[in-house]
PAZAPA-4460 file (N, C-alpha, C; in steps of 0.05 Angstrom, whole numbers, plus 32768, in hexadecimal, padded with zeros to 4 digits):
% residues 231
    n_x    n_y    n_z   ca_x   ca_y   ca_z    c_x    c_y    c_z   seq   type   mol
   8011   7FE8   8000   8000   8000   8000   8012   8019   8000     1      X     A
   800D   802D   7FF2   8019   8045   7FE9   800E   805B   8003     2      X     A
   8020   8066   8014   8015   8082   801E   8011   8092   8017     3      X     A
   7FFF   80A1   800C   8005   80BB   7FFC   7FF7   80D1   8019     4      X     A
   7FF9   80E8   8008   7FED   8109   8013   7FE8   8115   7FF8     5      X     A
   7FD5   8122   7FFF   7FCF   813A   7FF0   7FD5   8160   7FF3     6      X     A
   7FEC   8166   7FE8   7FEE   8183   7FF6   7FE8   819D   7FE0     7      X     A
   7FCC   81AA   7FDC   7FC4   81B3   7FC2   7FAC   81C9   7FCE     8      X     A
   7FB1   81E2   7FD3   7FA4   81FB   7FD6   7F7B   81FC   7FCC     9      X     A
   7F7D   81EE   7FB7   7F67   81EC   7FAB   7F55   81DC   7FB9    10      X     A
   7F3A   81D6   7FC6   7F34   81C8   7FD5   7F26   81B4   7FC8    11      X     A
   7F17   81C0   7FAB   7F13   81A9   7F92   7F1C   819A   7F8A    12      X     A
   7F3B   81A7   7F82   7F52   8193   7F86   7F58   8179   7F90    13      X     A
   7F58   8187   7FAA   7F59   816B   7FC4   7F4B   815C   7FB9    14      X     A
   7F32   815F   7FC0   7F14   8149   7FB8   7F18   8141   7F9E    15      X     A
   7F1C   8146   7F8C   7F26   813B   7F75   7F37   8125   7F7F    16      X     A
   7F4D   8121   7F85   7F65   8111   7F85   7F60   8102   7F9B    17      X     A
   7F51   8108   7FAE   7F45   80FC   7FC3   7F35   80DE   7FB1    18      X     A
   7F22   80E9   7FA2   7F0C   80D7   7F98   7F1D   80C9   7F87    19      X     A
   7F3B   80CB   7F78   7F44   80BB   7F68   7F56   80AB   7F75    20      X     A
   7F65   80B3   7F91   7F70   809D   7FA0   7F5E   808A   7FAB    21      X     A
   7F42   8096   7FAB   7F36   8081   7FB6   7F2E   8063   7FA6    22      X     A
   7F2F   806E   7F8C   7F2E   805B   7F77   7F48   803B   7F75    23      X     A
   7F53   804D   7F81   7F69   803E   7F7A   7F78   8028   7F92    24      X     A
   7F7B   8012   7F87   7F7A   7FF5   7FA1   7F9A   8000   7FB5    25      X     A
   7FAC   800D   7FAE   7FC7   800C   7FAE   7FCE   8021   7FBF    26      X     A
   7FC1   8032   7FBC   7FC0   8050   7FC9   7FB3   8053   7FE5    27      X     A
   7FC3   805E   7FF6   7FAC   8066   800D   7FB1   807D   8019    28      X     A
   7FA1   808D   8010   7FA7   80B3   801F   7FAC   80B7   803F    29      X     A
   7FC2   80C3   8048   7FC0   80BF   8069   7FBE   80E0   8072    30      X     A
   7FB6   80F1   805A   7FAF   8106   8061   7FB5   8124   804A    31      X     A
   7FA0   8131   804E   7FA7   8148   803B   7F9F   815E   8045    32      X     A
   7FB4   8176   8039   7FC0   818C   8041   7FB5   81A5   802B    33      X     A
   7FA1   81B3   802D   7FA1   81CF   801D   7FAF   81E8   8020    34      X     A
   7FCC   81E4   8038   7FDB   81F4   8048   7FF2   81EA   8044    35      X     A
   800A   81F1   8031   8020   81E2   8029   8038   81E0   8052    36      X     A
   802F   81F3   8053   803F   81FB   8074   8039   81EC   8084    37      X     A
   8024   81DE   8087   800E   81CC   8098   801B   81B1   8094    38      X     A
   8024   81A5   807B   802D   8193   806B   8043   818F   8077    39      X     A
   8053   81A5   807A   8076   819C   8084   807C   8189   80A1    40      X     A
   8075   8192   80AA   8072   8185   80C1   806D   8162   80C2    41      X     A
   8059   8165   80B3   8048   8145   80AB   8069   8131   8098    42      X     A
   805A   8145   808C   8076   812F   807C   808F   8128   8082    43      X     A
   809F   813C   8099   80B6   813F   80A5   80AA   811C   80BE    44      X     A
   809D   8120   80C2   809E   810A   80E0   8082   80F5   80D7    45      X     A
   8076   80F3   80C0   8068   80D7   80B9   8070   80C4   80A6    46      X     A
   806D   80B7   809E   8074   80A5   808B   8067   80AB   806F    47      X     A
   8070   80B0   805B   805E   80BB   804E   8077   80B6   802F    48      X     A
   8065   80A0   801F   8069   8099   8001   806A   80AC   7FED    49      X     A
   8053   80B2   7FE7   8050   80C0   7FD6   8041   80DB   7FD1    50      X     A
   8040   80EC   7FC3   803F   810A   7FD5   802F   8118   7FB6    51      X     A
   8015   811E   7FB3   8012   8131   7FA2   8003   8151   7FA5    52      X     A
   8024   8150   7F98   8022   8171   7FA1   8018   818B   7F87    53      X     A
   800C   81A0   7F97   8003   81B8   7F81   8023   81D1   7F84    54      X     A
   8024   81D9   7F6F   803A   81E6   7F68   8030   8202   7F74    55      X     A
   8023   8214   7F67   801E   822C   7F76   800E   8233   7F7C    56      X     A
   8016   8233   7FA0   8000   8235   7FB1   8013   8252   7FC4    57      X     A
   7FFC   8259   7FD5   8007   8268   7FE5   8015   826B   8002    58      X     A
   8027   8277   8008   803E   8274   8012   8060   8268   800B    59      X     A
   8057   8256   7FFD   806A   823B   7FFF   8064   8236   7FDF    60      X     A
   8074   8238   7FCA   8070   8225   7FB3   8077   8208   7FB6    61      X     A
   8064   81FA   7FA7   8064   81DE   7FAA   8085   81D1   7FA5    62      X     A
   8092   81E8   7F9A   80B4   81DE   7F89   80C8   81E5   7FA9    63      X     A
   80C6   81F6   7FB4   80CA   8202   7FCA   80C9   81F9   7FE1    64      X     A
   80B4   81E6   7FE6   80A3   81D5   7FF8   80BA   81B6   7FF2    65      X     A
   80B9   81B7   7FDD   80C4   8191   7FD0   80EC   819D   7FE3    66      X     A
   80ED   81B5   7FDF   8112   81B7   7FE0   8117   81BF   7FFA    67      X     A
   8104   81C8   8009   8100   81C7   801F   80FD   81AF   8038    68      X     A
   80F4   8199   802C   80F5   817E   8039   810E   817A   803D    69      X     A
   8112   8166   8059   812D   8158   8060   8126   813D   8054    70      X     A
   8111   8135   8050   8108   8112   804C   80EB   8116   803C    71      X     A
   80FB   8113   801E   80EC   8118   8005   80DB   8102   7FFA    72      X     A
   80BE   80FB   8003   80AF   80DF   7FF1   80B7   80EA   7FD6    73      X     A
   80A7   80D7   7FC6   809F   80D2   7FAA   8082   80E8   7F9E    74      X     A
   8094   80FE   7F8F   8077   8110   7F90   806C   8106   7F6C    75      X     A
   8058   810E   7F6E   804B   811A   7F5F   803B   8131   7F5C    76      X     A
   8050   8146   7F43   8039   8165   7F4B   801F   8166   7F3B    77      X     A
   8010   8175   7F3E   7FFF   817B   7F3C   7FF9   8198   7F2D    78      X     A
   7FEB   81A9   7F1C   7FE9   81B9   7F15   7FDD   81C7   7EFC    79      X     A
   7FDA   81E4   7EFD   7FCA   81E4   7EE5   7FDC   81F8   7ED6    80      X     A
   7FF1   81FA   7EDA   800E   820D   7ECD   8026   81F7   7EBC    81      X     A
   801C   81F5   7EA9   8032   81E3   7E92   8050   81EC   7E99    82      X     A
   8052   8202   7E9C   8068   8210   7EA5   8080   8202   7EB7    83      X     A
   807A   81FD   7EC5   8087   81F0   7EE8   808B   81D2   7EDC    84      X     A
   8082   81C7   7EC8   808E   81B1   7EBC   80AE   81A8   7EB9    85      X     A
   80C0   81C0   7EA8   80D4   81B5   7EAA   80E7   81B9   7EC8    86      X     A
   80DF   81C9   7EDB   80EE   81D0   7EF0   80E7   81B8   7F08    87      X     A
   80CD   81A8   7F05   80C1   818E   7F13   80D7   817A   7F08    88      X     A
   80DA   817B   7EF3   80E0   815F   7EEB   8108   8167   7EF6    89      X     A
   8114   817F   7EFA   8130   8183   7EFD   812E   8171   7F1F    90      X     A
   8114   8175   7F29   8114   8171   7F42   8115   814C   7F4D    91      X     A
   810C   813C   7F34   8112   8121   7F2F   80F4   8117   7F3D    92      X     A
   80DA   8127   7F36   80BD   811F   7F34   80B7   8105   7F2C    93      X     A
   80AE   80FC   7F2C   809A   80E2   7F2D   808A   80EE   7F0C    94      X     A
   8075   80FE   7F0E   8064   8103   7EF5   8063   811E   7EFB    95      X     A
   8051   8126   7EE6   8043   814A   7EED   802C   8147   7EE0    96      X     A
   8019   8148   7EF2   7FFF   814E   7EEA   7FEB   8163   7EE5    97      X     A
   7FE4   816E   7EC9   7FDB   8185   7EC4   7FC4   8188   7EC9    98      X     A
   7FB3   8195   7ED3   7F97   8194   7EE5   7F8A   81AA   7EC5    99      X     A
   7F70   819D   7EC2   7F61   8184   7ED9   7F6B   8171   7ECB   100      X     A
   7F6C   815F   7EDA   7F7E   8145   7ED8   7F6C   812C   7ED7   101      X     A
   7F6C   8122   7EB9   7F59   810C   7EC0   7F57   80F3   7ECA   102      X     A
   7F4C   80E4   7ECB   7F5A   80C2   7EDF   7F70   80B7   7ED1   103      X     A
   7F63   80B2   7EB3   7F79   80A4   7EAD   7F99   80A5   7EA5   104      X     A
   7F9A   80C6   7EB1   7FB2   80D1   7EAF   7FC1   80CE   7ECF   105      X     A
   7FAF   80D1   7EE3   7FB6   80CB   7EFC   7FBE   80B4   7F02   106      X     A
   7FB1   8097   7EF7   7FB1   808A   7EF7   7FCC   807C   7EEB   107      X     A
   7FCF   8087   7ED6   7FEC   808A   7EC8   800A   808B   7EDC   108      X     A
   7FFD   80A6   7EE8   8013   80AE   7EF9   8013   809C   7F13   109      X     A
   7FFD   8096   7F28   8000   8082   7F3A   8013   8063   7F33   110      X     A
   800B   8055   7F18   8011   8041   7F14   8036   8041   7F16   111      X     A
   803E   8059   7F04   8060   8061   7F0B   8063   8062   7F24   112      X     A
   805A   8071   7F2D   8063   8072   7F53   806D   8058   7F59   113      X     A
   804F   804D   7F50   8049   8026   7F60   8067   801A   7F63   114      X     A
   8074   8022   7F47   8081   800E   7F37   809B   801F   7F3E   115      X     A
   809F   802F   7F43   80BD   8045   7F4B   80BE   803E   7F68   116      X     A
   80AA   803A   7F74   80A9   8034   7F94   80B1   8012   7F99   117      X     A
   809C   8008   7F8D   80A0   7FEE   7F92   80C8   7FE3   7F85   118      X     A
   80CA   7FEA   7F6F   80F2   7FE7   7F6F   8105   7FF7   7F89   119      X     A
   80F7   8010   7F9B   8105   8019   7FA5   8106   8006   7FB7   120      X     A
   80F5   7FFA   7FC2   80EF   7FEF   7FD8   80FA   7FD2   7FD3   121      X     A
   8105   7FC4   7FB6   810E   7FB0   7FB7   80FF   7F98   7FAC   122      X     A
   80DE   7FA1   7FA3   80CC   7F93   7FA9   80CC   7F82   7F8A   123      X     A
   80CC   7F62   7F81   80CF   7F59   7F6A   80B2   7F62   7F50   124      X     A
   80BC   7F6D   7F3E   80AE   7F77   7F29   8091   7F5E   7F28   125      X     A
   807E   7F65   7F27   8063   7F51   7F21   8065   7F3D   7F09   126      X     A
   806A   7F26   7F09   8068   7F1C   7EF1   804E   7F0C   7EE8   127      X     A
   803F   7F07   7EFC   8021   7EFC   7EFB   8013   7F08   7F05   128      X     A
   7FF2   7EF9   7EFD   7FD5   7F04   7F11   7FC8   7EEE   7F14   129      X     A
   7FAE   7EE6   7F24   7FAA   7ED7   7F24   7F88   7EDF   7F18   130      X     A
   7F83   7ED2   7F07   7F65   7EDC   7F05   7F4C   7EC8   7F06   131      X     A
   7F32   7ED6   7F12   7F19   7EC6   7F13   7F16   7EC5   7EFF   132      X     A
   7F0E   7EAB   7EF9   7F02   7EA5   7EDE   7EFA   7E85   7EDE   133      X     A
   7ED7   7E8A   7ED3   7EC8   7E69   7ED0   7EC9   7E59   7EEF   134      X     A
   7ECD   7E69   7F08   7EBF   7E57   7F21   7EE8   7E53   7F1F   135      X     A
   7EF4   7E59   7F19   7F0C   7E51   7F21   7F25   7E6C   7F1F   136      X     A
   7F3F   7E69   7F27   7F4E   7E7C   7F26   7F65   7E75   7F1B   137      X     A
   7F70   7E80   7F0A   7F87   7E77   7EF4   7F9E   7E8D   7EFA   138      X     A
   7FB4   7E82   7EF7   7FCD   7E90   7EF0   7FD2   7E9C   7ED3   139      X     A
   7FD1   7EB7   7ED8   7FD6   7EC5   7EB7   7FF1   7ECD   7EB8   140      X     A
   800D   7ECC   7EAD   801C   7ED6   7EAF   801B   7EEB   7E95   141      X     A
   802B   7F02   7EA4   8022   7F1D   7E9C   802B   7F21   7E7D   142      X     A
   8048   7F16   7E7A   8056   7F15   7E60   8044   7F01   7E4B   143      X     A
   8033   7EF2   7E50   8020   7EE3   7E3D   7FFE   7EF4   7E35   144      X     A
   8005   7F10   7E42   7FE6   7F23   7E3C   7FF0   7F2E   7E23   145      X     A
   7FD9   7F29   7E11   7FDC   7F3F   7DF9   7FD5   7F4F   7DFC   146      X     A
   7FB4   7F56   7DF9   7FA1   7F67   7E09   7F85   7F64   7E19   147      X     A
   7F7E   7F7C   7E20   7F68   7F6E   7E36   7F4C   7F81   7E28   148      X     A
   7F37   7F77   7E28   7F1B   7F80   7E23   7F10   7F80   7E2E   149      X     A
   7F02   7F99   7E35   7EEA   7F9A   7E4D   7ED5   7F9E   7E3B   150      X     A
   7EBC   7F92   7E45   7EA4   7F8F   7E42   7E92   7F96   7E56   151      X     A
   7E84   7F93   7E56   7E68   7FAA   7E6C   7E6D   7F9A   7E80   152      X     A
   7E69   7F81   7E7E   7E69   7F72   7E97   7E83   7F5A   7EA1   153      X     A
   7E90   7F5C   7E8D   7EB1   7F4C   7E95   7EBA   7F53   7E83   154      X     A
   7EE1   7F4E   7E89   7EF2   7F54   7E74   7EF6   7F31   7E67   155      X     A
   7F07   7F38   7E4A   7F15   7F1C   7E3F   7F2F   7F24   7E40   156      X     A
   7F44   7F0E   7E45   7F5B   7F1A   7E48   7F69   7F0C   7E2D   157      X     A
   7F79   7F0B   7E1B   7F82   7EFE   7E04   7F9D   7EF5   7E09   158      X     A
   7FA2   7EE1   7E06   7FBD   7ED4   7E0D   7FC9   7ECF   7DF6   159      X     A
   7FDF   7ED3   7DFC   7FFE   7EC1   7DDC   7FF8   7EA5   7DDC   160      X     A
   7FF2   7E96   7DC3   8003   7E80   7DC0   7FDE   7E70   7DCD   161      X     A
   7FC8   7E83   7DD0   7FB0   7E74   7DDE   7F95   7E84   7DD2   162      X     A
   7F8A   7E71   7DB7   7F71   7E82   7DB3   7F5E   7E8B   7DBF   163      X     A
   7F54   7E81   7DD5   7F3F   7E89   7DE3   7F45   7EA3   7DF8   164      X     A
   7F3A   7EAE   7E00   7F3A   7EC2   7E16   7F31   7EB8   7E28   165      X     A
   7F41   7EC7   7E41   7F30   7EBE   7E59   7F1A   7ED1   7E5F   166      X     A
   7F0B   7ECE   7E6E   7EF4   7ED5   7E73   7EEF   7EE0   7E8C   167      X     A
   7EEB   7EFC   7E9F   7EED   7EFC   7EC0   7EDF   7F15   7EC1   168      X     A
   7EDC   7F12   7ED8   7EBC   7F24   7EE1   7ED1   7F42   7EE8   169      X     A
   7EE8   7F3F   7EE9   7EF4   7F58   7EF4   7EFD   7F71   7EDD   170      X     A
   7EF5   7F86   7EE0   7EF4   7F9E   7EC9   7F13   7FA8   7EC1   171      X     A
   7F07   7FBC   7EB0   7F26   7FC0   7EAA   7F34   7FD6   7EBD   172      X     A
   7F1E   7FE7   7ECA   7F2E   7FFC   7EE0   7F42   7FE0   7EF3   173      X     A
   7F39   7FD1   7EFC   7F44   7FC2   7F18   7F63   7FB6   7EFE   174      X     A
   7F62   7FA8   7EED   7F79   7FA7   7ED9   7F93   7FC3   7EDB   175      X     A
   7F8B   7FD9   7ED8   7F93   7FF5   7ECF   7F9E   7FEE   7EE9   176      X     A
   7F95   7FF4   7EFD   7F99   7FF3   7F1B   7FB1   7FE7   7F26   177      X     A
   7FB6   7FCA   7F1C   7FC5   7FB7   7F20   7FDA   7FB7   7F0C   178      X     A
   7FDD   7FC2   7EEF   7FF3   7FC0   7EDE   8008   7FD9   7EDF   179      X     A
   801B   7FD1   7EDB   8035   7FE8   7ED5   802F   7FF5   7EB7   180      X     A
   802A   800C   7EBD   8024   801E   7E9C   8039   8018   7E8A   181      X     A
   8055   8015   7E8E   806A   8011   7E8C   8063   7FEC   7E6E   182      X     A
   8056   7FE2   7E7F   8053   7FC5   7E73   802E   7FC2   7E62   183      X     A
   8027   7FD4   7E71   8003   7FD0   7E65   7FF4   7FF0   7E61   184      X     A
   7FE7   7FF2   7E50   7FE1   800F   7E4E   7FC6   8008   7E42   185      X     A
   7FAF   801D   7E51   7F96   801F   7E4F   7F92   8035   7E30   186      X     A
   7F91   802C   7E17   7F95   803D   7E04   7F68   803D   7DF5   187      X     A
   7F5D   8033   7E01   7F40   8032   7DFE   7F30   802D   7E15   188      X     A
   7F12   8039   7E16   7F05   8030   7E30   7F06   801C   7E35   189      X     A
   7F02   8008   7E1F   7EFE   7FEF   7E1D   7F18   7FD6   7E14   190      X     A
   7F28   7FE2   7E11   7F4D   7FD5   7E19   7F5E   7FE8   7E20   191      X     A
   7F69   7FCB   7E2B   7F90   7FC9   7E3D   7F9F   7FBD   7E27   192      X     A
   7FB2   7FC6   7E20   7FC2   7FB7   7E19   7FE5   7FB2   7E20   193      X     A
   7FED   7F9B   7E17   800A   7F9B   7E1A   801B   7FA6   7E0C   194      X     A
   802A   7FC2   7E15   803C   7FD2   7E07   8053   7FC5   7DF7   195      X     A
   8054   7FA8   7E05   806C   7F98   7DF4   806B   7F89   7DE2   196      X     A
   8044   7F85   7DDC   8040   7F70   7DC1   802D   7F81   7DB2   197      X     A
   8036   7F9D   7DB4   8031   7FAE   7D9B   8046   7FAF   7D84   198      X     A
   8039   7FAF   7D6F   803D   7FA7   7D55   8047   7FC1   7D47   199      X     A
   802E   7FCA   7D3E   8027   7FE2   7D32   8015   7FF4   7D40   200      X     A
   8023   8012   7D43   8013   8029   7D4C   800F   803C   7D32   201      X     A
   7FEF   803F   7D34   7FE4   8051   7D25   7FD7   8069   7D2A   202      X     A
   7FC8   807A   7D1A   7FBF   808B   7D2B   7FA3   8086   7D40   203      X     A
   7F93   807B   7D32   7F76   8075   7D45   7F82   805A   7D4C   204      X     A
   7F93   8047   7D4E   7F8B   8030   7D50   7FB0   801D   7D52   205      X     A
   7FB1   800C   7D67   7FC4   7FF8   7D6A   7FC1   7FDD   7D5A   206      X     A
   7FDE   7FD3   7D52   7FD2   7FB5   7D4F   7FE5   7F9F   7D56   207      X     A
   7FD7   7F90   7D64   7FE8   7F81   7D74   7FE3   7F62   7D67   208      X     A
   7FF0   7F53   7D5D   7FF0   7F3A   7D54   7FDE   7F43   7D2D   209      X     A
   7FCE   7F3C   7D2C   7FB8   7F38   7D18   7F9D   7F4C   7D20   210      X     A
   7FA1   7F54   7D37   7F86   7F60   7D44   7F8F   7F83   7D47   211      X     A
   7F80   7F8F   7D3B   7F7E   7FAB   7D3E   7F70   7FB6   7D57   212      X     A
   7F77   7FC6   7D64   7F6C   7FCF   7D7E   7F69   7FF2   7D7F   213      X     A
   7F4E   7FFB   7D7D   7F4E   8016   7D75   7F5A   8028   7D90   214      X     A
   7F62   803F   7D8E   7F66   8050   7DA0   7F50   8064   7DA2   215      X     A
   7F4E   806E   7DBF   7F34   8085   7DBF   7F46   809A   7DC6   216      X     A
   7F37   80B6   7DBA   7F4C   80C3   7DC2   7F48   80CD   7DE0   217      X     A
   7F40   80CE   7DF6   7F3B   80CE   7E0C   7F61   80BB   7E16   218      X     A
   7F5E   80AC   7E07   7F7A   809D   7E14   7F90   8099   7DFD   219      X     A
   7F91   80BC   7DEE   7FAE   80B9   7DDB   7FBC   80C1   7DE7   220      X     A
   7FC0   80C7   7DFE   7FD8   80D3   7E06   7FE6   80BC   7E18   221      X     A
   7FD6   80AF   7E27   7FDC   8091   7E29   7FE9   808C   7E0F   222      X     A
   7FE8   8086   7DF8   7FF8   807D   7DE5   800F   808E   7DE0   223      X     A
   800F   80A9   7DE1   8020   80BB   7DD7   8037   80B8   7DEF   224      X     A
   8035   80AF   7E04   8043   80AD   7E21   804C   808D   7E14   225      X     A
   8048   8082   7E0B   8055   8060   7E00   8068   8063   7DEC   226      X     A
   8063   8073   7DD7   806C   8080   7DC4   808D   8082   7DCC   227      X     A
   8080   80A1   7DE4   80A1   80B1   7DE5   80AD   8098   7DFE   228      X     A
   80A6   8091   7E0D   80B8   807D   7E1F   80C8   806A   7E0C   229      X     A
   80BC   8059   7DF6   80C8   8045   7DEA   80D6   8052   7DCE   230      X     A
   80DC   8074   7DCA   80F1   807C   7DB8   810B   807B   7DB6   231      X     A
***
């Protein structure tokens, strides 16, 4: 489980990022701050993972606040100034999130944390899942997913080297949730796919094996973020 805080002036804000950690299995908020000054303290003497922070706020800029710590978590900023982009990232940030910020961009950014935290800590990279499926539970190993389809009421998952799909009552948010963006990327409402048994990238649309998989644009930038990582 991930510690995070929330330290962000805006109180919409908060509640925003509030309602999206709540979404998420991995994450657990142990408190948030609309008072960057209020914050110091907390973070100096709690335990505290991961940190998303708003850039300019009053008193204290959120950059000011980060260089100011003796015992620096894992931030992610927050903001609605494109600007403070390249001076976050001199600072060795996690992501930057440009408000308003939609899930599946947050979601983006949590999954890196997961996965920057979990190596710091030593922890072995995921190579399986186990999934419900047909009254029983099977071992999927992760390197045999091509891609995953959600449907209204269960996803199919498509395997290498296995025509059939599996079949499981679990959606594609709880998938998103559990994968490294790094290895699986949500590029449609309705698919996941594996960044490593893409074929061909087009403009509306991926194709992985023989099977074309459209993109929505709601999640090109999900693709455009696959793009520039694997240049």
């Amino acid at each position: 489980m991930i510690k995070c805080i929330i330290i962000d002036d805006e109180p919409l804000a908060v509640e925003i990022l509030q309602d999206f950690i709540d979404k998420v299995p991995f994450l657990q908020l142990k408190a948030s701050f609309t008072n960057a000054l209020e914050a110091l303290q907390y973070v100096e003497n709690e335990e505290v993972d991961l940190m998303f922070l708003d850039i300019r706020m009053p008193d204290i800029s959120g950059i000011d606040f980060l260089r100011s710590l003796n015992k620096r978590p894992a931030v992610i900023f927050t903001t609605a100034y494109q600007e403070y982009a390249l001076e976050g990232y001199h600072l060795n940030i996690l992501d930057y999130l440009l408000k308003p910020i939609p899930f599946n961009r947050f979601l983006q950014a949590v999954n890196k944390a997961h996965t920057y935290l979990a190596a710091l800590k030593g922890k072995p990279a995921q190579e399986f899942i186990f999934i419900k499926t047909e009254y029983k539970i099977v071992k999927v190993d992760l390197e045999d997913i091509l891609y995953i389809e959600g449907l209204k009421d269960y996803s199919k998952i498509y395997l290498k080297d296995n025509p059939k799909p599996i079949y499981t009552l679990q959606n594609l948010k709880s998938f998103e949730a559990k994968f490294s963006p790094e290895r699986f990327a949500r590029i449609h409402r309705s698919y996941i796919v594996s960044v490593s048994k893409i074929n061909v990238i087009c403009k509306n649309r991926v194709v992985i094996g023989q099977t074309d998989i459209p993109v929505s644009i709601g999640f090109k930038n999900n693709l455009q973020e696959i793009i520039h990582q694997n240049s």
